[in-house]
C-alpha positions in Angstrom: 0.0 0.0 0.0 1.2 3.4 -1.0 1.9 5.7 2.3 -1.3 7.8 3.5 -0.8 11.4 3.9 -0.7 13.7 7.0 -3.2 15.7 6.4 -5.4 14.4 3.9 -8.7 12.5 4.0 -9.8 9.0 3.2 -12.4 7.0 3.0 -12.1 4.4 6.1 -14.0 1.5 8.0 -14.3 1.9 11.8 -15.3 -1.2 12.9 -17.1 -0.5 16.3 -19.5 2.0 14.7 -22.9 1.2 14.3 -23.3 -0.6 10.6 -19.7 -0.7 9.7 -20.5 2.2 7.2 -17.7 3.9 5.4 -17.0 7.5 6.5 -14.3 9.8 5.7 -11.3 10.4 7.9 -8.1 12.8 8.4 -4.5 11.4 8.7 -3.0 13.0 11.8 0.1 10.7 12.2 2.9 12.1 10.7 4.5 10.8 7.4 7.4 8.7 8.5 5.1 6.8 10.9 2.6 6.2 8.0 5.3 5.1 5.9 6.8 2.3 8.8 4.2 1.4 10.7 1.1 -1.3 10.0 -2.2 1.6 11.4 -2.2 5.3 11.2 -3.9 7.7 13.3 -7.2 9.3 12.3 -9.6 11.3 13.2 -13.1 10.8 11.7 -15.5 13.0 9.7 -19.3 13.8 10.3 -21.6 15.8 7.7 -23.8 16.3 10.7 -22.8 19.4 11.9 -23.1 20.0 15.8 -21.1 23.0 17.8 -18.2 21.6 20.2 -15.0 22.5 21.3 -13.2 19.6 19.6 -15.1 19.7 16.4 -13.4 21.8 13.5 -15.9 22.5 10.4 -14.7 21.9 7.2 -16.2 23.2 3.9 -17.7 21.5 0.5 -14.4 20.7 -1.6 -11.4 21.5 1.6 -9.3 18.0 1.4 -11.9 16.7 -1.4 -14.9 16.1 0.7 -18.7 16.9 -0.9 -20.8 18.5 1.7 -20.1 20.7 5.0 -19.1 18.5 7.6 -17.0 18.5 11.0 -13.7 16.8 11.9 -14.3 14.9 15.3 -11.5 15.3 17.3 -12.5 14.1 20.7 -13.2 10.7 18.8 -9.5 9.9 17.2 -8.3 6.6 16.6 -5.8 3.9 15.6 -6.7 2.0 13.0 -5.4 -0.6 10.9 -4.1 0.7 7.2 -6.4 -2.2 5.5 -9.0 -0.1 6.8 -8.7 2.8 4.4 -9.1 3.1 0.5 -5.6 4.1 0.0 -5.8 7.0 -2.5 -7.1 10.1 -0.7 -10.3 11.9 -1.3 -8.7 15.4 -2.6 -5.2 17.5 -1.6 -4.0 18.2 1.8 -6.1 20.4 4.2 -4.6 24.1 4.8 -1.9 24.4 7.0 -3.8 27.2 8.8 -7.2 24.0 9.2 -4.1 21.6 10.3 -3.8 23.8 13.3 -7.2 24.3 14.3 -7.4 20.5 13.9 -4.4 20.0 16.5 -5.7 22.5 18.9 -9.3 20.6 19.4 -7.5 17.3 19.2 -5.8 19.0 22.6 -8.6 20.1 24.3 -10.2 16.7 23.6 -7.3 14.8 25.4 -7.3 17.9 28.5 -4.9 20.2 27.5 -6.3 23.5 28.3 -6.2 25.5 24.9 -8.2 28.3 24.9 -11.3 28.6 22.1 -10.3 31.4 19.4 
């Protein structure tokens, strides 16, 4: 399998959700540990949109995706690289989106950073 991205979206399997339905997900881990390692670490994708602290909105075409949705970041994961289509939805999100990203995956874990 070709190495999955930092940063760009794929579609992926999770297999305790409900239905086993395919949903899209962001690449957090970084490139070298995609490249050596047998899972990568994502964080999933929801279209239904819902204000938290740890979700970040995304629009219709950022990283390739269809429709407004949110990143979940309070809900990341490990998963197993079988469990993604290996050829990513669209480009890389924005540096700037990376960021915003990293700061709710923080506050999901407990690290105090404040809401902009």
């Amino acid at each position: 399998m070709n190495s999955l991205r930092r940063g760009h979206i794929y579609w992926v399997t999770i297999p305790d959700e409900p239905g086993r339905k395919r949903r899209p997900a962001l690449v957090l881990s970084p490139d070298i540990r995609n490249a050596l390692a047998g899972d990568v670490i994502v964080v999933p994708l929801s279209s239904v949109i819902r204000d938290a602290p740890t979700h970040v909105r995304l629009r219709a075409g950022d990283g390739g995706i269809k429709v407004l949705s949110v990143v979940k970041c309070e809900q990341i994961t490990t998963l197993q690289k079988e469990r993604l289509v290996p050829i990513p939805i669209g480009g890389p999100l924005s540096s700037g989106r990376m960021q915003e990203i990293e700061r709710a995956v923080l506050r999901a874990v407990g690290v105090m950073i404040p809401l902009e």
